[in-house]
N, C-alpha and C positions, 0 to 999 in steps of 0.2 A: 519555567517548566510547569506542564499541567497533568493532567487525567487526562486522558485519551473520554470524548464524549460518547455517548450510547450510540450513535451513529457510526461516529469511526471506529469502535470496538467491534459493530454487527458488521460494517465492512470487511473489517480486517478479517473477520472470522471467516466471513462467507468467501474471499478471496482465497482465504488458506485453503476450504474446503475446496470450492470450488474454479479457484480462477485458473488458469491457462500459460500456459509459456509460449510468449509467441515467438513462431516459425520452430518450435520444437519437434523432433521427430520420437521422442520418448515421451511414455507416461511419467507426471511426478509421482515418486513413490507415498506411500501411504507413510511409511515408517519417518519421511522429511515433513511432511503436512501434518502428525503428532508433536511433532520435536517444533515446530515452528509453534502450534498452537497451544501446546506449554508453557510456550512463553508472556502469553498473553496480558497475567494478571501482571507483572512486575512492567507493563509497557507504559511508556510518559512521551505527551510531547513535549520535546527539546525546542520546535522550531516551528514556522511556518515558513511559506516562498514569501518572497518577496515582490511578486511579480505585478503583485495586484490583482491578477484577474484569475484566481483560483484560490481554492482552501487547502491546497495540500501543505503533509506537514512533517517534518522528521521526527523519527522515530528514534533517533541517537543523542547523546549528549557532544559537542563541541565537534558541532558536523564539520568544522571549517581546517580539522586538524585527524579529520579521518583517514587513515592510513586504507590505500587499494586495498578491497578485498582480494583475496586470495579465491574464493567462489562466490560465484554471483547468479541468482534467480529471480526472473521477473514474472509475477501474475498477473494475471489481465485478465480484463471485464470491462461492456460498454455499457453505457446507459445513451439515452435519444439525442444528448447535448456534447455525449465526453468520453473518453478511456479512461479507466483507472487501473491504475498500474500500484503494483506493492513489490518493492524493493526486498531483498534477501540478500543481505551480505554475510558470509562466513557464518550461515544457519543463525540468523538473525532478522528479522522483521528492520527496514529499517530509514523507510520511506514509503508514505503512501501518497501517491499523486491523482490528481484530476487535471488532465487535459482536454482542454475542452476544442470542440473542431472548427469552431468559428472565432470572430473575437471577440464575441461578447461575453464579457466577465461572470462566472460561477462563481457565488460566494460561500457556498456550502456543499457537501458531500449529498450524492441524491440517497434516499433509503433504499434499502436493498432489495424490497419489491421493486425498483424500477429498473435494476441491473439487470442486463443480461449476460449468461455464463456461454 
């Protein structure tokens, strides 16, 4: 378990603010994007993928014993190499990934100047 880094803190935030639900036909309410973003200081990562070729990371303790959420929200946001996506379980922050759209492996999260909303 660590600190979430100054990168993945400015992501998470600017996600909350501003990332997207995709194929959504409603706005996220403002009143869920406080309530998420409250959360912020007490956020650790638990985890990272294991895949090799990405830096994403959980945001939960003993992801392997996580019970289905009950609601689930996905933000999104691209940058020129990847999507990044941040998971929301049961008003929760609780993965943030980078997918990247070829195979060549991303080892870090891009800065948030480079995202686009």
């Amino acid at each position: 378990m660590r600190p979430l880094s100054d990168r993945e803190r400015d992501l998470i935030v600017a996600l909350i603010a501003r990332g997207t639900e995709p194929g959504a036909d409603r706005a996220i309410a403002a009143s869920g994007r406080e309530r998420w973003a409250g959360q912020l200081a007490g956020l650790m990562v638990h985890g990272t993928c294991g895949c090799g070729t990405c830096p994403s990371i959980d945001l939960t303790p003993d992801s392997g014993d996580r019970p289905t959420p009950t609601r689930q929200t996905v933000l999104e946001a691209s940058a020129s190499n990847a999507f990044l996506l941040l998971f929301i379980e049961d008003d929760r922050p609780t993965y943030l990934e980078l997918a990247p759209f070829g195979d060549e492996p991303i080892t870090e999260f891009p800065p948030v100047a480079d995202v686009e909303f």
